[in-house]
N, C-alpha and C positions, 0 to 999 in steps of 0.2 A: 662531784655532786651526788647526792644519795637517789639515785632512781632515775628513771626518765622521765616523769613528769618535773622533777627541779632543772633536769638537763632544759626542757620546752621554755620554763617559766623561766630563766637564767637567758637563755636567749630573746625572750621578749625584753628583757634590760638591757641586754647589749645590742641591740637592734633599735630600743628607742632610743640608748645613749648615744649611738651613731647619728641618730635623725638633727644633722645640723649642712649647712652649705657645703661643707666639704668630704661629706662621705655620705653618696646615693646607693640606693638599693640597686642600681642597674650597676653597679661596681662591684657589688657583693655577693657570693655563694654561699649557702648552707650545706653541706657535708653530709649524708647521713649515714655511720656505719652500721645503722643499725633501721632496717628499713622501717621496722614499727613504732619508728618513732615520729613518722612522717603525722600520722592524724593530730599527737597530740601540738608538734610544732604551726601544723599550722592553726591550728585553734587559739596558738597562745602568742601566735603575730599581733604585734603594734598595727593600731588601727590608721597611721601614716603608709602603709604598705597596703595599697592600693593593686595592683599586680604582681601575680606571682607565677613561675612557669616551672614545673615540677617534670624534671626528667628523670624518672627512674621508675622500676615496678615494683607493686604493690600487693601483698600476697592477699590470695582474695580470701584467702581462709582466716584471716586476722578483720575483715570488715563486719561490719551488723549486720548487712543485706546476710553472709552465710549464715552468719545464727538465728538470724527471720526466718531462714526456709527451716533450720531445723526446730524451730519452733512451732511451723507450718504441719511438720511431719509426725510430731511429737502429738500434735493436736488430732492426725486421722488415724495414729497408731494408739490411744488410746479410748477413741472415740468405741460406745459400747451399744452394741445388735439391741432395740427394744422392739415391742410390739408395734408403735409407733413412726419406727425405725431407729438411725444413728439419736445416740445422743453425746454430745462435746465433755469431756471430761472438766472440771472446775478448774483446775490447776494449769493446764495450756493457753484453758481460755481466758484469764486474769493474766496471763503473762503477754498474750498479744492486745489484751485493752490496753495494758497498761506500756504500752510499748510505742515509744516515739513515730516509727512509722505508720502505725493503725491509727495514732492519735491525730497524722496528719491532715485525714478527712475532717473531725470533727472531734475534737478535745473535750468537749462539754457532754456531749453525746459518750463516748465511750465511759466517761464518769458517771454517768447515769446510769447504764447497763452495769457497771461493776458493781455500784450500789446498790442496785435490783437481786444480781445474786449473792451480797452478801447479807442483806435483808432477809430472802428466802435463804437463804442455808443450802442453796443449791450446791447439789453434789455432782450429778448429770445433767446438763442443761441441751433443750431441743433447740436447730437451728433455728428456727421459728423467731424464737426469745431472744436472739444475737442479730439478725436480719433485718439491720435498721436504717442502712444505708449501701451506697453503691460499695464500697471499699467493704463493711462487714459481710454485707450480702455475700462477695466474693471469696472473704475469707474462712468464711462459715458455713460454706459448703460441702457437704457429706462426698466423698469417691467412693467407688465400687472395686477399681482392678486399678495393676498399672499405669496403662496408658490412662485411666480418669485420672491418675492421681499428677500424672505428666503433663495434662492439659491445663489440670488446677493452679500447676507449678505457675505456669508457661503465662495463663491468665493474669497472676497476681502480680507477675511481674511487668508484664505488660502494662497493667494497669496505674502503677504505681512510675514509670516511666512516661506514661500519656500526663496522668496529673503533676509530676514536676517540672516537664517542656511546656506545659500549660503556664508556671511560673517564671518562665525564662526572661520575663522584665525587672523580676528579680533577683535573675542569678546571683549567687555569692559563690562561697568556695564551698561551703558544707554541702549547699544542690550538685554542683558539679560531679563533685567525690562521689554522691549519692546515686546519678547517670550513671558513669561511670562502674559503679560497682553495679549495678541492676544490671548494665551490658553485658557484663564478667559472669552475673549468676545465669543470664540468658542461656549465653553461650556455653556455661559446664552442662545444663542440664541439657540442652542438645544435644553435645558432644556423647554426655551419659545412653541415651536414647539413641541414640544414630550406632553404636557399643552396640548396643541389644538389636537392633532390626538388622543389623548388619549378616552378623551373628544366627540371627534368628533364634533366639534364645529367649527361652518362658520363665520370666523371673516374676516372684511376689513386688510387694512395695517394698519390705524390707529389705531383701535383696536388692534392688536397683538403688535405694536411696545409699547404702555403702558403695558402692559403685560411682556413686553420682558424688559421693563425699571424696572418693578416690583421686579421681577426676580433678575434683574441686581444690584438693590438697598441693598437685603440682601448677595449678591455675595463677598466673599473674593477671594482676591490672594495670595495665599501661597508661597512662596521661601523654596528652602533646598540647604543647603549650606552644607560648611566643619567646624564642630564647633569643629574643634582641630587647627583650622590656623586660623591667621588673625585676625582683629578688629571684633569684634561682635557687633553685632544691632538685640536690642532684643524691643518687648512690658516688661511694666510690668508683667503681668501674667507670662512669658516666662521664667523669672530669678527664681521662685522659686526653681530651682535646682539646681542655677548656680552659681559661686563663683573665682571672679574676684579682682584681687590686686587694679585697678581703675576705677571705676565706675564713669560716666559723669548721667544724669537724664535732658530732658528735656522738657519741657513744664510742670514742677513742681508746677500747678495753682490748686487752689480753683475750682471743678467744673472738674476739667481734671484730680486731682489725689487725693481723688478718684471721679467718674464720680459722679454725682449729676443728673443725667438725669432719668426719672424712666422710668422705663418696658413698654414695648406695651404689653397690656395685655387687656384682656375682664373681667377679676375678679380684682373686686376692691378691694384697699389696704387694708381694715380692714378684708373684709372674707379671701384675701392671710396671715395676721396676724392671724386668729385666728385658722385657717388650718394648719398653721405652713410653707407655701408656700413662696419662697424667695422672700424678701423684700428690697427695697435699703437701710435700715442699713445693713442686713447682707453681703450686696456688700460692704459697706466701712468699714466692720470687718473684710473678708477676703483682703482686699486690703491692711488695716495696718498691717494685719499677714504676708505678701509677702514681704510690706516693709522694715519691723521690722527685719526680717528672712536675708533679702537680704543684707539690710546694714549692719548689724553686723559685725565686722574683715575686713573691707576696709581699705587697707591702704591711698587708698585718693578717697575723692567723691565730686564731683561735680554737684551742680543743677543749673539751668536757669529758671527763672520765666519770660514767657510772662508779657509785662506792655502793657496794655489801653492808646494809646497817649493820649488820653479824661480823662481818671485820674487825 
């Protein structure tokens, strides 16, 4: 399949094709070697698939909630000293009107404000002109130091966590995913902060925000689901326990199963070999063991190999 979006869409055909008496979703596993392929799969599930239980993590650096805050950051790192005080640079602040989760207070509202500064030609815009609602108000708030800039984090996320439990009579999967990641952002930029008071160490915003993206970079997100209902969606590692009538596998590539990537490590490969210390063969020995173990007694399996349109 050319890409991972055809690998998603290719599975919603073979997942509706399956939708007859004789082969359930609670029979069925999706595979994923390639964990980022997890948002766009489920986006592109048959609307028959009702329940779903997602056992594997999720790097929180591939979500929107990360690229929110850095858009967040982006916004007080360019924001410019007037007489008046801060004012919001145009360019950050059009990219959070225009951004799904700002949008989720009020869509019609944020359209208006965009129209107002592209009307005026604004270049610097004062909180004042952006502070038109609870959700703007918060996100259009001028910081001073660090820790303002921490609390703002800490705020927005909060905030944005109260208004989707508020919707929880209509959870779907997209809210879920969205908890979820808001949890994961909580939790890094604490982590980042609790670093520094630990520490006792005087860092700028910009300093702490690389720190906090550090952080953020080895950060997963974990889901727990009901693994007795539903279509499951698991990592490889995940299945070693687990034993399913039909199995799907996707991003089945050279390099993705098993991974080809070696270790970040400060001990180089020949002293981790002669120590006896884990090495990337013995990663792609226990990966064909998972395999080998996994597939065994399927009654139907299915794989998708990414293709290189350049191929």
């Amino acid at each position: 399949m050319p890409g991972n979006v055809s690998q998603a869409k290719f599975l919603h055909q073979l997942l509706d094709a399956t939708n007859n008496p004789g082969v359930s979703p609670d029979d069925s596993i999706v595979v994923l070697a390639d964990e980022n392929l997890l948002k766009p799969v489920l986006y592109s599930l048959p609307t028959h698939i009702k329940q779903v239980n997602i056992s594997m993590v999720y790097p929180f650096k591939g979500t929107e909630v990360y690229a929110y805050l850095g858009l967040l950051y982006e916004l007080q790192k360019l924001a410019k000293q007037e007489v008046k005080g801060k004012h919001f640079y145009y360019k950050p602040v059009l990219a959070l009107l225009q951004h799904e989760l700002t949008q989720f207070g009020d869509k019609i509202l944020c359209r208006q404000v965009i129209e107002k500064i592209k009307e005026n030609n604004s270049v610097y815009i004062s909180p004042e002109e952006l502070q038109k609602n609870e959700i703007l108000s918060l996100i259009f708030r001028t910081v001073n130091s660090k820790d303002d800039f921490v609390s703002y984090l800490l705020d927005v996320i909060n905030l944005f966590i109260v208004r989707l439990q508020q919707h929880a009579e209509a959870l779907n999967i997209e809210t879920s995913l969205l908890l979820e990641f808001f949890a994961a952002a909580y939790l890094a930029v604490n982590q980042a902060q609790n670093m520094v008071l630990e520490k006792d160490i005087d860092l700028n915003v910009h300093t702490w925000f690389r720190l906090y993206q550090q952080v953020a970079t080895g950060l997963g997100v974990p889901f727990v689901g009901e693994p007795l209902n539903g279509l499951q969606i698991t990592g490889l590692l995940e299945t070693r326990a687990l034993d399913f009538d039909n199995v799907t596998i996707l991003s089945a590539n050279e390099g993705i199963l098993p991974r080809t990537n070696s270790q970040v490590s400060f001990v180089p490969y020949t002293l981790r070999k002669v120590f006896g210390l884990p090495t990337k063969h013995q990663q792609e020995k226990f990966t064909h063991t998972i395999f080998t173990v996994f597939c065994n007694g399927q009654k139907t399996l299915t794989y998708c190999i990414a293709v290189c349109p350049m191929a």
